[in-house]
NUPAVO-42466 format. One record per residue (C-alpha): residue number from 1; residue in one letter; x, y, z. Coordinates in Angstrom, 3 decimals, padded with zeros to 6 digits. Layout:
<pts>
+-----+---+----------+----------+----------+
!   k ! r !     east !    north !       up !
+-----+---+----------+----------+----------+
! NUM ! A !        X !        Y !        Z !
...
+-----+---+----------+----------+----------+
</pts>
This chain:
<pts>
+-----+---+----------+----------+----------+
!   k ! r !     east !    north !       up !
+-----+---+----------+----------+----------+
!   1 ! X ! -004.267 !  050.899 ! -006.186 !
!   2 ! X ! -004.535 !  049.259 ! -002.904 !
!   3 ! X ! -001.447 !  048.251 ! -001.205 !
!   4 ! X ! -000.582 !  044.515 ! -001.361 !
!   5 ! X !  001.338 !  043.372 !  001.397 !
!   6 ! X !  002.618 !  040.254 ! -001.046 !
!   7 ! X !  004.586 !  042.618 ! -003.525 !
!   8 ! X !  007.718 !  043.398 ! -002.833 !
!   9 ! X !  007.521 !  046.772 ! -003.935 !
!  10 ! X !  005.467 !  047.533 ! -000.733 !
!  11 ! X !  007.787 !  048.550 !  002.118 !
!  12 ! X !  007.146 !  046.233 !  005.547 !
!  13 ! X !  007.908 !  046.848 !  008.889 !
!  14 ! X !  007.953 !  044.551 !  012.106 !
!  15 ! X !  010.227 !  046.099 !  014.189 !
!  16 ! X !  011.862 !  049.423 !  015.572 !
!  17 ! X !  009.339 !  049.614 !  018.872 !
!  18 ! X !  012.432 !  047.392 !  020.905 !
!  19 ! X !  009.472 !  045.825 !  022.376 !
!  20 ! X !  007.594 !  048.863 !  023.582 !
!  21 ! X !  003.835 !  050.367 !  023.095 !
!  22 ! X !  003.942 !  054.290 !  022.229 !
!  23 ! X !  002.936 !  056.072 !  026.103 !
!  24 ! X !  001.718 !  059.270 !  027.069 !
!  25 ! X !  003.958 !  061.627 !  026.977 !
!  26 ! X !  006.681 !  059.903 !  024.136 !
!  27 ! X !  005.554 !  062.421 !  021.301 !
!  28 ! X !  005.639 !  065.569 !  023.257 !
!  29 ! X !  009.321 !  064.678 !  024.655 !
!  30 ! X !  010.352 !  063.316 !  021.142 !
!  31 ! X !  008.657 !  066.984 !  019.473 !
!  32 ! X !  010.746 !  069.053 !  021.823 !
!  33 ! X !  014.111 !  067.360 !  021.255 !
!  34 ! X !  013.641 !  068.131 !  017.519 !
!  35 ! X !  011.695 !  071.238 !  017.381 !
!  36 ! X !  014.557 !  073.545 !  017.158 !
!  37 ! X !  015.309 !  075.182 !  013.824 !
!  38 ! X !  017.703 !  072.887 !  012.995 !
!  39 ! X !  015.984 !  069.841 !  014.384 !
!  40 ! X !  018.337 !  067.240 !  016.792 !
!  41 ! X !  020.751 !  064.704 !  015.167 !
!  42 ! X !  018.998 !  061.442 !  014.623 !
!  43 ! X !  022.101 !  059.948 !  016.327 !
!  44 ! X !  020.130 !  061.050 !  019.690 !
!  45 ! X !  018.027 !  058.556 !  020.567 !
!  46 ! X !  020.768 !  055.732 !  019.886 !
!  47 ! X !  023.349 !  057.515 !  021.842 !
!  48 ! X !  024.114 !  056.632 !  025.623 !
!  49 ! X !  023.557 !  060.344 !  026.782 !
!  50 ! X !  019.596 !  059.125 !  025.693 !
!  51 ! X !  019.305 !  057.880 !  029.028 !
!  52 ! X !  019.682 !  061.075 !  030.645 !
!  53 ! X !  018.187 !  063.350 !  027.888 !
!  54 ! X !  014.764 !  061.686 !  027.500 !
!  55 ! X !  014.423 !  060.161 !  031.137 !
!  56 ! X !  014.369 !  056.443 !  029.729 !
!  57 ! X !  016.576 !  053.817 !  029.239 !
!  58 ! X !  018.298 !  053.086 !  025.901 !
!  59 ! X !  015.901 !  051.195 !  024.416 !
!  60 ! X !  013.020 !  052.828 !  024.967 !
!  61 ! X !  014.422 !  055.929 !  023.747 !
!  62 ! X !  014.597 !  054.455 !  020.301 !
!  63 ! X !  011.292 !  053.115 !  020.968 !
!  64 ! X !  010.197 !  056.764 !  021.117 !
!  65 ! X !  011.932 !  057.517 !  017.910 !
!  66 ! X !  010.205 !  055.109 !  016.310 !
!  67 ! X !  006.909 !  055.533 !  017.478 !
!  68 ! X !  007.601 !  059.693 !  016.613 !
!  69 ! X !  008.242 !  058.723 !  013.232 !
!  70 ! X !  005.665 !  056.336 !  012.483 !
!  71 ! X !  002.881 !  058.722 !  013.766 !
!  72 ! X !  005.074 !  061.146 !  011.323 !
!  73 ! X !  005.346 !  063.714 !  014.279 !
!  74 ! X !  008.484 !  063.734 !  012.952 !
!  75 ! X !  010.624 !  062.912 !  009.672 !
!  76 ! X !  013.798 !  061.506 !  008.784 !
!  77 ! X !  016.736 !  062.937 !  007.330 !
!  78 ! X !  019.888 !  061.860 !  006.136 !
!  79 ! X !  021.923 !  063.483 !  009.680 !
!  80 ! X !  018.687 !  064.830 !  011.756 !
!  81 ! X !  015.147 !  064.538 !  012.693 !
!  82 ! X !  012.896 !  067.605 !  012.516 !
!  83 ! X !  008.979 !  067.705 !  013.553 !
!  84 ! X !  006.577 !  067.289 !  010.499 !
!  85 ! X !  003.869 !  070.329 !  009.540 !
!  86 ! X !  001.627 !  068.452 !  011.598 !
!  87 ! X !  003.684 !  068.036 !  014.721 !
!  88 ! X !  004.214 !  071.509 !  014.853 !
!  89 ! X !  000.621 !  071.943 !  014.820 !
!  90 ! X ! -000.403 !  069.936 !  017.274 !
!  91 ! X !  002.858 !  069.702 !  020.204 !
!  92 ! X !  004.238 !  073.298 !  019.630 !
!  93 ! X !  004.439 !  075.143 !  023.347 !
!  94 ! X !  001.942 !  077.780 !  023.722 !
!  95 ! X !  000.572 !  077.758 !  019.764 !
!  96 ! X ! -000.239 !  074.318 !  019.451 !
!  97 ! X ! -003.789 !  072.438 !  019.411 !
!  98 ! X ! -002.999 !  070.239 !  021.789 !
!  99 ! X !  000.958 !  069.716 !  023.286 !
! 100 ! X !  000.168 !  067.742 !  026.241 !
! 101 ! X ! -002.316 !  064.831 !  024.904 !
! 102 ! X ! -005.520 !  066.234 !  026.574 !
! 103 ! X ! -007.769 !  065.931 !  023.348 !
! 104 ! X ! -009.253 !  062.958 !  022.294 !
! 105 ! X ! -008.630 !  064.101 !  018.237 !
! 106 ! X ! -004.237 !  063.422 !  018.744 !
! 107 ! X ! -004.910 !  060.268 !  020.050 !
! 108 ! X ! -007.524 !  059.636 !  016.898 !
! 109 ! X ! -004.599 !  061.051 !  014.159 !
! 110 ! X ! -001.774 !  058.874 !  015.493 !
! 111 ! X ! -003.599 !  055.770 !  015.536 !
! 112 ! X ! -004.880 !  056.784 !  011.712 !
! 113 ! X ! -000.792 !  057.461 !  010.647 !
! 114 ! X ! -000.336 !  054.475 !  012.360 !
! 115 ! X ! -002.681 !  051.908 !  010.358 !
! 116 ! X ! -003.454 !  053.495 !  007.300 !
! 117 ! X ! -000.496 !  052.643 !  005.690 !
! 118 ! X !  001.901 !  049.454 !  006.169 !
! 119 ! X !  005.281 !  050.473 !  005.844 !
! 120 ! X !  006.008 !  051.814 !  009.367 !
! 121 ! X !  004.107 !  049.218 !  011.572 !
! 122 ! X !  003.168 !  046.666 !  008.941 !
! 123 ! X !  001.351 !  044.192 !  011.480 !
! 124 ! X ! -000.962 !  047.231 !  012.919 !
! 125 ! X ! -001.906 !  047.978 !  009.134 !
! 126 ! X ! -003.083 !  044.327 !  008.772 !
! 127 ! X ! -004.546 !  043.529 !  011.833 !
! 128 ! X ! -007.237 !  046.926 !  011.079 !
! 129 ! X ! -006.943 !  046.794 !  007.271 !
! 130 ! X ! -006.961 !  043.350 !  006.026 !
! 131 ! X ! -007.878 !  040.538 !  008.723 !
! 132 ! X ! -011.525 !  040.213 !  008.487 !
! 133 ! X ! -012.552 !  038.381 !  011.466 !
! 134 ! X ! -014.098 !  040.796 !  014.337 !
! 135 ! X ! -012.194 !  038.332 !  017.053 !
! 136 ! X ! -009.013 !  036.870 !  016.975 !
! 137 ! X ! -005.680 !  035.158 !  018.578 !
! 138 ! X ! -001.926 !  036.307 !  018.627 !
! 139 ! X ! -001.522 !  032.769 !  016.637 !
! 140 ! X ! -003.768 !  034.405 !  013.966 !
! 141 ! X ! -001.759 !  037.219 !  013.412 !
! 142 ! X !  001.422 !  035.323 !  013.295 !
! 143 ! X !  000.710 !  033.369 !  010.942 !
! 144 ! X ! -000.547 !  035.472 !  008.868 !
! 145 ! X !  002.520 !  037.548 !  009.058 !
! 146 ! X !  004.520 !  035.140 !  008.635 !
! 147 ! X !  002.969 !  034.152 !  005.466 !
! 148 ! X !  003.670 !  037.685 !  004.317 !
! 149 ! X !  007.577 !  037.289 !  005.059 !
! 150 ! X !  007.668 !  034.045 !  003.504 !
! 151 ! X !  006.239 !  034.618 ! -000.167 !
! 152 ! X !  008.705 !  037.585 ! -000.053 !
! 153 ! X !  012.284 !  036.896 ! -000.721 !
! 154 ! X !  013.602 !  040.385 !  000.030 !
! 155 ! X !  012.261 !  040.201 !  003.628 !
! 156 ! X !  013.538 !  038.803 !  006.967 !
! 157 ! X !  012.123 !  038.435 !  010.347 !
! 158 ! X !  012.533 !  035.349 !  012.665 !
! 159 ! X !  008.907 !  033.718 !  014.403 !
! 160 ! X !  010.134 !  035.701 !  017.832 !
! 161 ! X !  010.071 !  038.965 !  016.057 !
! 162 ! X !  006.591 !  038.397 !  014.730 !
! 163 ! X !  005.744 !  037.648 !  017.815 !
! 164 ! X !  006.780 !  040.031 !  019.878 !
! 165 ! X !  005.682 !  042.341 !  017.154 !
! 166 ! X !  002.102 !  040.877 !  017.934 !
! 167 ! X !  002.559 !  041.608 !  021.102 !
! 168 ! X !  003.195 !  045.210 !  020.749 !
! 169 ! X !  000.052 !  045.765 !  018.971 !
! 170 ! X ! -001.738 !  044.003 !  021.451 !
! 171 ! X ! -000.620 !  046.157 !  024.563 !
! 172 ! X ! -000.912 !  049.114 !  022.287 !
! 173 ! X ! -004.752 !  048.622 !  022.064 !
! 174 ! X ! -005.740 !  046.054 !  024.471 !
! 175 ! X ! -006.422 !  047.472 !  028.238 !
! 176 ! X ! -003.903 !  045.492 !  030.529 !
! 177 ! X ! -005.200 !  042.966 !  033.327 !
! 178 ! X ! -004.594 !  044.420 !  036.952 !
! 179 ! X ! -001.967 !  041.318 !  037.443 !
! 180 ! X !  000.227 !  042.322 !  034.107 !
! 181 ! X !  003.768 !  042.790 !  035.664 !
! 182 ! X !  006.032 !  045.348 !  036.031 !
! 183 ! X !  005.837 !  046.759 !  033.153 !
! 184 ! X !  002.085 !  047.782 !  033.275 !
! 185 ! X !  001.965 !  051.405 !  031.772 !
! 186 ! X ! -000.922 !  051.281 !  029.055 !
! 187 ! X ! -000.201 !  052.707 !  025.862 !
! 188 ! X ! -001.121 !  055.759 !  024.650 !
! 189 ! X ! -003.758 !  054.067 !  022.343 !
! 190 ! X ! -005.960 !  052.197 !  024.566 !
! 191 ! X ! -008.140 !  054.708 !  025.001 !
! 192 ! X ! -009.379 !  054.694 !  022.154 !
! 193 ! X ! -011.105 !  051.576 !  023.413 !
! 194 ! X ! -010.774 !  049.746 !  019.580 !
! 195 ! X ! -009.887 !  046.429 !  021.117 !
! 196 ! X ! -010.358 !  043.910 !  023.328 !
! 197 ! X ! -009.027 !  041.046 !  025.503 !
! 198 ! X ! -010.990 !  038.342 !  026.713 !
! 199 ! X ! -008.893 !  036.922 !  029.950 !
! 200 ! X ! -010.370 !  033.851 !  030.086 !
! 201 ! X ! -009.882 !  032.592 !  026.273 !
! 202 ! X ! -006.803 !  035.001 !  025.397 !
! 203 ! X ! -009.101 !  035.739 !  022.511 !
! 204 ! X ! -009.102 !  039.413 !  020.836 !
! 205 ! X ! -012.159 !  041.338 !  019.592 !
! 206 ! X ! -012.294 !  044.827 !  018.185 !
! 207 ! X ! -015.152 !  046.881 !  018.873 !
! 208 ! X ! -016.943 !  048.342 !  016.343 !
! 209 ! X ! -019.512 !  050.876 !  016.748 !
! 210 ! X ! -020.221 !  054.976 !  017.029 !
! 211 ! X ! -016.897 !  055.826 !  018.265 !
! 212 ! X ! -018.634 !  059.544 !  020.223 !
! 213 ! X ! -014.900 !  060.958 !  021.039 !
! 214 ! X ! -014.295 !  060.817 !  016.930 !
! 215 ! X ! -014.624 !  064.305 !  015.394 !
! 216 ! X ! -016.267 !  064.480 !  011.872 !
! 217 ! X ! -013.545 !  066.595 !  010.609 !
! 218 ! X ! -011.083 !  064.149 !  011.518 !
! 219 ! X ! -013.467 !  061.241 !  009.978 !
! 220 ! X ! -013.800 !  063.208 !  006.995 !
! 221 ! X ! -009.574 !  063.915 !  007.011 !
! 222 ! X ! -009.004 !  060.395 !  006.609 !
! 223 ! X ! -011.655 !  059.610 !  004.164 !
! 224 ! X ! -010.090 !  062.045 !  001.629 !
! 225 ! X ! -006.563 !  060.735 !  002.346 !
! 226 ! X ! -007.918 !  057.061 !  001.687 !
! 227 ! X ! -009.910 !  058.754 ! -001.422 !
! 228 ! X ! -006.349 !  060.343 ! -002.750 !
! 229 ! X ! -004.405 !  056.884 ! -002.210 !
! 230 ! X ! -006.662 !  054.882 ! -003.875 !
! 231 ! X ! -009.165 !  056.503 ! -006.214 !
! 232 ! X ! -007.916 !  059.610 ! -006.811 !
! 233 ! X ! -009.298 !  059.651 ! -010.105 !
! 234 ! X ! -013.102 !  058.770 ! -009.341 !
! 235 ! X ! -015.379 !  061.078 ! -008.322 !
! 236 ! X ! -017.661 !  059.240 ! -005.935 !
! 237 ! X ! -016.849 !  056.856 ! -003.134 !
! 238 ! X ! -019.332 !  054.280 ! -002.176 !
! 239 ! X ! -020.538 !  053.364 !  001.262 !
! 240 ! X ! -018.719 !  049.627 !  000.082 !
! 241 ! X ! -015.468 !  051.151 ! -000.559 !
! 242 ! X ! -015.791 !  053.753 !  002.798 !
! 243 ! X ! -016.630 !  050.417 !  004.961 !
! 244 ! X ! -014.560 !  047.885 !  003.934 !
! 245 ! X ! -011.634 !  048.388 !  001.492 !
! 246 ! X ! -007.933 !  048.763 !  003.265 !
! 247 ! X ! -007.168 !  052.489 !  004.213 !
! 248 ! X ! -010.953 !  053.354 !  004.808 !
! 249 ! X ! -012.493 !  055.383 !  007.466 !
! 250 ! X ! -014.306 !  051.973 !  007.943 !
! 251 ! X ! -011.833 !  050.162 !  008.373 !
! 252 ! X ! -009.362 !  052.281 !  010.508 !
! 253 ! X ! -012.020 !  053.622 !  012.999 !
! 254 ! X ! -013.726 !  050.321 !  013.389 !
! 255 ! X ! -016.857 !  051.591 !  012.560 !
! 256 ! X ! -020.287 !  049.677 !  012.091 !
! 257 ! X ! -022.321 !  050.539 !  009.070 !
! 258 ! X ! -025.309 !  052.831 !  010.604 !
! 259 ! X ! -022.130 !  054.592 !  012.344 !
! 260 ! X ! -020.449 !  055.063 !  009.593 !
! 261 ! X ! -023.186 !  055.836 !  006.966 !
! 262 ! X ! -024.558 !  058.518 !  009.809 !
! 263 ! X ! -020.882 !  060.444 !  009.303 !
! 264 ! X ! -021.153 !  060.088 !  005.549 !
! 265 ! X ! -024.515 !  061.749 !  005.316 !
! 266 ! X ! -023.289 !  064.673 !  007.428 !
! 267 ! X ! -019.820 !  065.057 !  005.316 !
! 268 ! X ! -020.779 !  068.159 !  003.855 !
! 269 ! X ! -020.929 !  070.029 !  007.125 !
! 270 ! X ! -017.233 !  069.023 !  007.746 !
! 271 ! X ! -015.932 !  069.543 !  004.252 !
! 272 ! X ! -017.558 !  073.082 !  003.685 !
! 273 ! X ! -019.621 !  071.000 !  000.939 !
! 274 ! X ! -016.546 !  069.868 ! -000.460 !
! 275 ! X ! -017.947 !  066.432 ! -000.255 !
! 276 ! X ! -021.708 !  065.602 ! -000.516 !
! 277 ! X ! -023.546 !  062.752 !  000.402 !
! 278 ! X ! -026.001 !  061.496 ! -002.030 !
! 279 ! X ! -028.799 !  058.721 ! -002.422 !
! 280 ! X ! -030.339 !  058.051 ! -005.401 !
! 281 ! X ! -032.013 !  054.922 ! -006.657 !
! 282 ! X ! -030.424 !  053.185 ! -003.907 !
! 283 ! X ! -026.803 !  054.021 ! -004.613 !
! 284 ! X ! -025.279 !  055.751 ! -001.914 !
! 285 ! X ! -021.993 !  057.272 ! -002.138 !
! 286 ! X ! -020.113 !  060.257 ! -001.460 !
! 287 ! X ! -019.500 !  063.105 ! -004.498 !
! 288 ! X ! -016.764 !  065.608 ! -004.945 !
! 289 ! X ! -017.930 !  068.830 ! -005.252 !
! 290 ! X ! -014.797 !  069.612 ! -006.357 !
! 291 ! X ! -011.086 !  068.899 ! -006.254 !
! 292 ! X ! -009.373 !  066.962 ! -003.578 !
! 293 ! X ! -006.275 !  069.074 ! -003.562 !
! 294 ! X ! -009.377 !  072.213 ! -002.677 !
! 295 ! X ! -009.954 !  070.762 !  000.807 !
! 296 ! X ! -007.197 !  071.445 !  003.446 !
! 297 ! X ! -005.940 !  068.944 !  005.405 !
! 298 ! X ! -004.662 !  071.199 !  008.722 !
! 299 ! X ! -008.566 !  072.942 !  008.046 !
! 300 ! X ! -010.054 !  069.581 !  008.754 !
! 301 ! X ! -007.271 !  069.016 !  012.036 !
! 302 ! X ! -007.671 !  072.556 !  013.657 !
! 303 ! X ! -011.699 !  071.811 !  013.157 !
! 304 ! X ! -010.742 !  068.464 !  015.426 !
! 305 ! X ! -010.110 !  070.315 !  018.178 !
! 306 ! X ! -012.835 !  073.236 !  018.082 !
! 307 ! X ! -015.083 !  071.770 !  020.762 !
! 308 ! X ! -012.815 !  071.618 !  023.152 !
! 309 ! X ! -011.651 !  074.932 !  022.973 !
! 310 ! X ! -014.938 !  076.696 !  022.799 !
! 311 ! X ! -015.822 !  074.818 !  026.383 !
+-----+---+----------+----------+----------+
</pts>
C-alpha cells in the first residue's frame, strides 16, 4: 500500500537538520563515533563536549546525527547509536566499499534512504515522490506541506519550520550561487545534479534524464525495495508503476522514460536473472523469476562499486 502522507498512521518529519544540508564528510565522522562494539551514547551529539569531538558547533553536530540516521548509516537505540549493516559496509576503515565518499554509488544510496520513505525527511519524500510538476517554487512546497500538517491533528509545525525545512532541501540539491553567504558549503547531494535553480525567477526544476554515474545494481536495489513495500505480492511490475508511483526507481532517480525503460530491459544482468524484462503484446513489465527475499540486497551494493575498483 502506498504511503499516504494524510493518515495519521504515517510517521512525518520536518525537522532534526537544525537548519543544515548533510556535507561531505558528516557520515564518515558520525560512522566512526559509533562504530565501536558498543556503539557511542546517543547523548553525544547533544552534549557540549560535541563541539570538540566532531569539530562543529552544537548544532550542527545534531545536524549530523540526524542526517546519519535518516540515511540509516546508523540506528537508534533506547541509550546508544550503533552503525547499520550497511554503514559498516560502506564507511568501515580499510574493509569498506567506500569510507571517504569517493564513489558516486554512496552518494546514489543516501539520497534513495533519504526519499524513498517519508518518515525521516517527510518534505524530501514529497518533493521526489508526490509533487508532479517538473519545476517549482519554495511557496509550492509550503503549501503543500502545510496542507499535510493541517488535515492532521496529531501533527505540529509552525509556517517558519516548513520553511526553513524547504530550504534545507533546496541547498541539499540545488548548486549554490557564487554570492550565497557565509555559509556556502554545498551539500553532499548536489552532485548528484537532480535539481535546479533558476537565479533569475527563484524557480526550481529537477532534471530528469540518463543519470550515467547511476549503477544498474543500485537501480535495480531500489526497484526491489519499492517492489517489497508496495506489491510484494504481485509478480510483475509495470513500466507505469516503475515510472511514476511514490517509492519508484522513477520517481527517486528522476529518470525519463527511454532512461528508465533502457535499465529495465537490462535488469536481468544486475539481478543474476532474478528479474526479467519482458514485452509481449505491448505490455511491458518486469517478472520475478523468483522470490524477492532470493536476491541480496548488500549483492546488489558491493556490485555498485565494482567499476571503480577494477580501474
Amino acid at each position: 500500500m502506498l504511503n499516504d502522507l494524510y493518515d495519521p498512521a504515517t510517521p512525518i518529519r520536518v525537522s532534526g537538520h537544525e537548519t543544515f544540508s548533510l556535507r561531505l564528510l558528516w557520515l564518515k565522522k558520525a560512522f566512526d563515533h559509533a562504530s565501536g562494539p558498543d556503539g557511542v551514547d546517543r547523548r553525544t551529539f547533544q552534549e557540549q563536549s560535541a563541539i570538540a569531538t566532531f569539530g562543529v558547533g552544537k548544532n550542527m553536530a545534531l545536524s549530523m546525527r540526524h542526517w546519519a540516521l535518516a540515511t540509516k548509516v546508523l540506528q537508534d537505540g533506547p541509550t546508544h547509536l550503533r552503525p547499520t549493516a550497511l554503514g559498516r559496509l560502506i564507511f568501515m576503515d580499510d574493509t569498506g566499499l567506500d569510507p571517504y565518499l569517493e564513489h558516486p554509488s554512496t552518494l546514489w544510496l543516501m539520497h534513495a534512504h533519504l526519499v524513498s520513505e517519508p518518515q525521516a525527511a517527510t518534505t524530501f519524500y514529497y518533493a521526489f515522490n508526490l509533487l508532479n510538476q517538473i519545476a517549482f517554487t519554495r511557496e509550492d512546497l509550503v503549501r503543500a506541506m502545510s496542507a499535510i500538517v493541517e488535515a492532521r491533528a496529531t501533527a505540529r509545525a509552525t509556517a517558519e519550520t516548513l520553511k526553513r525545512d524547504v530550504e534545507v532541501f533546496v541547498r541539499s540539491y540545488a548548486p549554490r550561487h557564487s554570492d550565497a553567504g557565509e555559509d556556502a558549503a554545498e551539500s553532499l547531494l548536489v552532485e548528484l545534479g537532480l535539481l535546479r535553480e533558476h537565479r533569475s525567477t527563484g524557480q526550481l526544476e529537477f532534471v530528469r534524464g540518463q543519470k550515467p554515474s547511476l549503477e544498474d545494481s543500485i537501480f535495480a536495489l531500489v526497484l526491489k525495495q519499492f517492489w517489497e513495500r508496495h506489491h510484494p505480492l504481485s509478480p510483475t511490475i509495470s513500466v507505469e508503476q516503475a515510472q511514476y508511483e511514490p517509492g519508484s526507481p522513477g520517481r527517486i532517480f528522476k529518470l525519463d522514460e527511454d532512461s528508465l525503460v533502457a535499465r529495465l530491459m537490462g535488469i536481468g544482468d544486475a539481478t543474476g536473472g532474478k528479474m526479467v524484462w519482458t514485452d509481449t503484446a505491448g505490455l511491458r513489465q518486469v517478472a520475478l523469476s523468483g522470490r524477492l527475499d532470493e536476491i541480496e540486497e548488500f549483492d546488489l551494493v558491493q556490485a555498485g562499486y565494482r567499476r571503480q575498483r577494477a580501474a
